[in-house]
N, C-alpha and C positions, 0 to 999 in steps of 0.2 A: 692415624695420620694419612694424609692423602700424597701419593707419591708421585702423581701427573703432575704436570704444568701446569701453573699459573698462566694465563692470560700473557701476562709480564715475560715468567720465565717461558713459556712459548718462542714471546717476541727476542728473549733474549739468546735462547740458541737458535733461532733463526739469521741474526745478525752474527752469532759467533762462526752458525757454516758458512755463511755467506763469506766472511772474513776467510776464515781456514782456506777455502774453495780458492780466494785469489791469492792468498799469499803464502800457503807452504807448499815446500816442496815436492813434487810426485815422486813417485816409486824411483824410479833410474838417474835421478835427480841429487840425492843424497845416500851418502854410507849409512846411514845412520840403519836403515832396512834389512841389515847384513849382519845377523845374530851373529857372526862370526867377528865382526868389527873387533879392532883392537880401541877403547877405552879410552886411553891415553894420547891413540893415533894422532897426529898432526892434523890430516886430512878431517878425521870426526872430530876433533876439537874446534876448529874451524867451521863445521858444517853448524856445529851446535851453539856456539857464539854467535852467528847468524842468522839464526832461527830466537834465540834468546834477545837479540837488539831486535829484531821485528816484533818480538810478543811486545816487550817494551815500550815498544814509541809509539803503539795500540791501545796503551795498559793493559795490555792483558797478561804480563809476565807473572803477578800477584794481585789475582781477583782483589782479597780481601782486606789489602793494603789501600791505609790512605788516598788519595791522589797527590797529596802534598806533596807524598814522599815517592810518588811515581809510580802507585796502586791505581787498582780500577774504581776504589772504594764499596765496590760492592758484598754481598753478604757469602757468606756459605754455599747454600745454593747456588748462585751462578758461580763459584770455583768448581764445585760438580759438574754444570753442564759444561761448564770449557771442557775439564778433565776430559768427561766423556766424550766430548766431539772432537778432541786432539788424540785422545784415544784411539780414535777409529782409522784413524791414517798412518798407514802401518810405514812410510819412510822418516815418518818421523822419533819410532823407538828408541829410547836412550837418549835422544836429545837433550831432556832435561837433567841428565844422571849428575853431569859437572858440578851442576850449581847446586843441586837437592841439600847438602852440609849447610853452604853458604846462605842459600836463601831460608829455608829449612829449621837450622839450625842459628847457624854464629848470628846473623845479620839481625833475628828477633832478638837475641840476647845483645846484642851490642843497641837498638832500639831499646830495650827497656831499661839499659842503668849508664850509656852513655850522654854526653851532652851534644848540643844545635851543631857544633862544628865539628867535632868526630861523624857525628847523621850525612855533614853535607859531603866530605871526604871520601866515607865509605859506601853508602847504601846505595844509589844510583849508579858507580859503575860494576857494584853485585848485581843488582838488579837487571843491567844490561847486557851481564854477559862478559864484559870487559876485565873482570876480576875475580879466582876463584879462591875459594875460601873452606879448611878444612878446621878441624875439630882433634886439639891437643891434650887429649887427657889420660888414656892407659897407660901406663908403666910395666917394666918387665917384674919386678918386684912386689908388685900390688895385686896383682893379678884383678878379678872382680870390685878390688876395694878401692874406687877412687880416691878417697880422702889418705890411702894409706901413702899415699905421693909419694916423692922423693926428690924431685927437682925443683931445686931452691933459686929463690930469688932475693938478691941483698941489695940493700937500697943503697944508692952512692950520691948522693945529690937529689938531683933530679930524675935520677934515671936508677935504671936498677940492672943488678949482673946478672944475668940467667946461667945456671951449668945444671946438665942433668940429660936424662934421654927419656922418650917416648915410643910406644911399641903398637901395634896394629892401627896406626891413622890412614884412614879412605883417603884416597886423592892427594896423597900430600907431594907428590912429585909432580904435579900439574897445576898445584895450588900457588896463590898469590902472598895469600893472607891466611894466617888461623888463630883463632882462639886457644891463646895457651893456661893451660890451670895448673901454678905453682905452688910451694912453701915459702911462706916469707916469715913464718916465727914458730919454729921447734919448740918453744917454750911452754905452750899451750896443746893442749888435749887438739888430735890428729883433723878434726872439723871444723876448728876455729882458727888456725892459721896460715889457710889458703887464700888466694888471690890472683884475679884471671888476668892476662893481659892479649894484648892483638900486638901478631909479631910481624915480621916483614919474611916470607917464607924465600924473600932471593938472598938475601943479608948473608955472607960471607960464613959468619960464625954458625949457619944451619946449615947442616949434613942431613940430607933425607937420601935412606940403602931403601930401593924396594924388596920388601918379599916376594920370592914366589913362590905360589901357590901349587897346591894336587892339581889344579882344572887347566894349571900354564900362565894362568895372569898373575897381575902383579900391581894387584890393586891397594895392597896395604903395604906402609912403607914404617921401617924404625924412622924416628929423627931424633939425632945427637944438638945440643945446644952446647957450645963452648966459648966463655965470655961471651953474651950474645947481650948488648944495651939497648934496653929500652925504656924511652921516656916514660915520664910518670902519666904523662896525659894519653898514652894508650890503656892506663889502667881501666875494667871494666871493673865499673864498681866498688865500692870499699875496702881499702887497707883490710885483709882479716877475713872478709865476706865472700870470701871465695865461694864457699859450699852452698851458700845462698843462691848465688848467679849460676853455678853448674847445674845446680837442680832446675835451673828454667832453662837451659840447654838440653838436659837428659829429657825432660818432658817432649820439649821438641820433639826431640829425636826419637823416642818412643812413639808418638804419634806422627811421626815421620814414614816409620817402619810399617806400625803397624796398619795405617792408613795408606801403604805402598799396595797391601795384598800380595806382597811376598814376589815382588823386584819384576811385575809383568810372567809371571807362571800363573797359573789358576786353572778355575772350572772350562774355559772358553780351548783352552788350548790341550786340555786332555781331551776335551772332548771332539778336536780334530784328529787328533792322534787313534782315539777309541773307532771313527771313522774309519779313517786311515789304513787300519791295522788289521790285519788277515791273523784269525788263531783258527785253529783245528776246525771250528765248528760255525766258522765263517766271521765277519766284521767282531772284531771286539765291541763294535755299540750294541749290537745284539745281543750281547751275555747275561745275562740276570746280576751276577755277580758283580760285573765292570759298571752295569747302570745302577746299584747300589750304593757303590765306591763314590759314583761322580753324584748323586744324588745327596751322599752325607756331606763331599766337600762344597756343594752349590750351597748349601743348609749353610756352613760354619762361612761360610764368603757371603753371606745374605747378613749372619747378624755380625761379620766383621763392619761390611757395608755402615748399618746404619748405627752402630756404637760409634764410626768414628761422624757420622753425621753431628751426634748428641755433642759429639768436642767442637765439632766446629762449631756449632751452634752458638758452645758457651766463649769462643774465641771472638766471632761476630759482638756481643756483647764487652769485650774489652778484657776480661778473663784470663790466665793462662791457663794452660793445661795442667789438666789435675793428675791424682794416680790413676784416673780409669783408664789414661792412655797405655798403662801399665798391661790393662785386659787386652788389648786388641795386638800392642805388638806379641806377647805370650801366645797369644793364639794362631796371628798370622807365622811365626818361625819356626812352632812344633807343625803346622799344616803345609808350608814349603817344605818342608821334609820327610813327613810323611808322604806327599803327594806325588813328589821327586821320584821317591826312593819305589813307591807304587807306580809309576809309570814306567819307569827302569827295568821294572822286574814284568811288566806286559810286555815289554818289546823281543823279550829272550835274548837269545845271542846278537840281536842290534843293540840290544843295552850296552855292547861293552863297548860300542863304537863312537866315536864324534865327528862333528863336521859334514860335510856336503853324504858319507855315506849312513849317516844315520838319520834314522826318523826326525822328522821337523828340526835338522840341523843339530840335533845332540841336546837341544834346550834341557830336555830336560836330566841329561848325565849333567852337563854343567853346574844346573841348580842344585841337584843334589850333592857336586860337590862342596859348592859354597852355605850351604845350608847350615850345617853348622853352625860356620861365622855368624850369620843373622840371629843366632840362638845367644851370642857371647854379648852381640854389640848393643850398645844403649841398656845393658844390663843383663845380667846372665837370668834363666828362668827363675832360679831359686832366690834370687834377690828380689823379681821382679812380682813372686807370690808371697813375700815377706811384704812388699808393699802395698799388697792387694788384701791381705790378712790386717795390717797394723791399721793403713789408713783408707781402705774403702770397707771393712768389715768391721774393724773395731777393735781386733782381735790385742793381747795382750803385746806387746813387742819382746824381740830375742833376748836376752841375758848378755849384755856387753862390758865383759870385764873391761875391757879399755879405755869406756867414756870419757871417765875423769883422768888418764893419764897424762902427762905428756908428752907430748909423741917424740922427745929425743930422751924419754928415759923409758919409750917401749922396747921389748926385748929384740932387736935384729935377725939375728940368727948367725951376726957374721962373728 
């Protein structure tokens, strides 16, 4: 495969610096440049909503979306070269962090099993930045087992009762909207009686506590639901088909991650730091050993790179995502971690510092804190190589005494 430009795509990141050049913001211009920014801040929320209605009224918010629906309509490759050329402008980091769930995740899955008038409601003020949108599915009691839920949903008419809580949701205290994945019939083996709905995240009856976190943030939050009504016409998807519509959310989100490259850490930025960095026997880039290190992680970021090319590819053709998105997040969360935790341990006793007095602002003590997490979310390893065994290898599947039960005569523990 030839990885230069086309003609085309030449001309088309030409028009996209051309763009970038008059319309984002410069370095001293936005928060967003400021590893240390708070997330949730007022000010980067703002800065980022505003950056997000400009990609928008461009198309350029979602290369490979429609235009219909307020895409650029273009393919794969030109969502790479935007990437890359938005990439390069360093006041614009984390900008798009807000909306990554929403557009990402909820907003594809609400497109694929929603109808015309939920489309016209929701997607264009996601799209523009105007509305964020988070992803309701861990439970405290389920641990890695989605489908083992526990918040129920009882029909009352037209609308239905939500009670129940959820545990480690990104962004849910800055959110607008999220995709909720409940129980609506105990009566049936634990997969076949879910059903997603879109909630309203200001609604009275939701209580989102933030955690916080080892690193100080407080990016994942419990939310409690109690009597929480919701019409029947926000349901996504079929009565019952819950596990259906999650699994095209989970995919997302696996190709979310793992076509993140591990949340802006990588090869590019140890290897300012390897610069950077004075050991005994002069520059860290100089080591044999350090140019080793960055030379296996350049390797495993080259074929993260072009694996998730191959999903876009098949996404461009009308596709969702398969299990191999399963390969690339697995790869990119054990590689943030290890990379983290190898940067950490060059720096010496700067490693145990953050902030303005440690190397490139603590980047990487941060990441390695949150590293972990990226290991848990959109599927823990061990599940995520049970689906790389069963459905990209072939391999036999686990022994599941609980298939057939129903899940209100599985054993509790209470």
């Amino acid at each position: 495969m030839d990885f230069e430009d086309t003609p085309e795509e030449a001309a088309f990141r030409k028009q996209v610096r051309e763009w970038l050049a008059a319309n984002a913001p410069r370095r001293g211009e936005s928060v967003a440049g400021d590893e240390l920014a708070d997330r949730t801040d007022t000010a980067f929320l703002t800065a980022a909503k505003a950056w997000q209605a400009r990609k928008a009224e461009a198309g350029y918010a979602r290369i490979t979306w429609p235009k219909e629906v307020g895409g650029f309509g273009g393919t794969p490759i030109h969502q790479v070269i935007f990437n890359q050329e938005e990439g390069k402008i360093k006041a614009l980091d984390g900008l798009g962090g807000p909306f990554a769930i929403g557009l990402g995740m909820c907003i594809p899955t609400v497109m694929t099993y929603c109808g015309k008038e939920v489309l016209a409601r929701y997607v264009k003020p996601a799209l523009h930045g105007r509305e964020i949108w988070c992803q309701l599915f861990s439970e405290p009691a389920g641990g890695s087992d989605v489908a083992g839920l526990r918040t129920r949903a009882e029909r009352r008419g037209d609308e239905w009762l939500i009670n129940g809580q959820k545990i480690w949701t990104t962004g849910a205290q800055i959110s607008d909207f999220g995709i909720l994945l409940t129980r609506t019939d105990p009566n049936v083996p634990k997969h076949k009686g879910l059903t997603m709905f879109i909630v309203d995240m200001h609604d009275p009856a939701v209580d989102v506590r933030p955690i916080k976190q080892a690193s100080g943030a407080s990016g994942f939050n419990e939310v409690f639901f109690t009597d929480l009504k919701v019409k029947d016409s926000m349901r996504v998807g079929d009565i019952g088909d819950g596990w259906r519509v999650a699994l095209t959310t989970l995919m997302h989100e696996r190709l979310a991650v793992g076509g993140g490259q591990g949340g802006g850490l990588d090869v590019p930025q140890l290897l300012q730091l390897a610069r950077d960095l004075e050991l005994e026997d002069g520059p860290a880039l100089r080591n044999a050993a350090v140019r080793e290190k960055i030379a296996d992680w350049y390797v495993r970021s080259a074929g993260l790179k072009y694996t998730t090319y191959r999903t876009m590819t098949a996404l461009s053709r009308g596709q969702q995502p398969g299990p191999e998105a399963s390969i690339a997040k697995i790869v990119v969360a054990a590689k943030l971690q290890d990379l983290t935790a190898y940067a950490t341990e060059l720096e010496g006793e700067l490693g145990s510092l953050k902030g303005e007095d440690a190397p490139l602002g603590g980047m990487f003590q941060m990441g390695w804190l949150s590293a972990p997490g990226l290991r848990i979310a959109g599927g823990t390893d061990e599940i995520l190589r049970n689906i790389i065994a069963e459905r990209v290898l072939g391999l036999p599947q686990d022994i599941r005494v609980d298939k057939d039960v129903p899940f209100n005569k599985m054993p509790s523990g209470r």
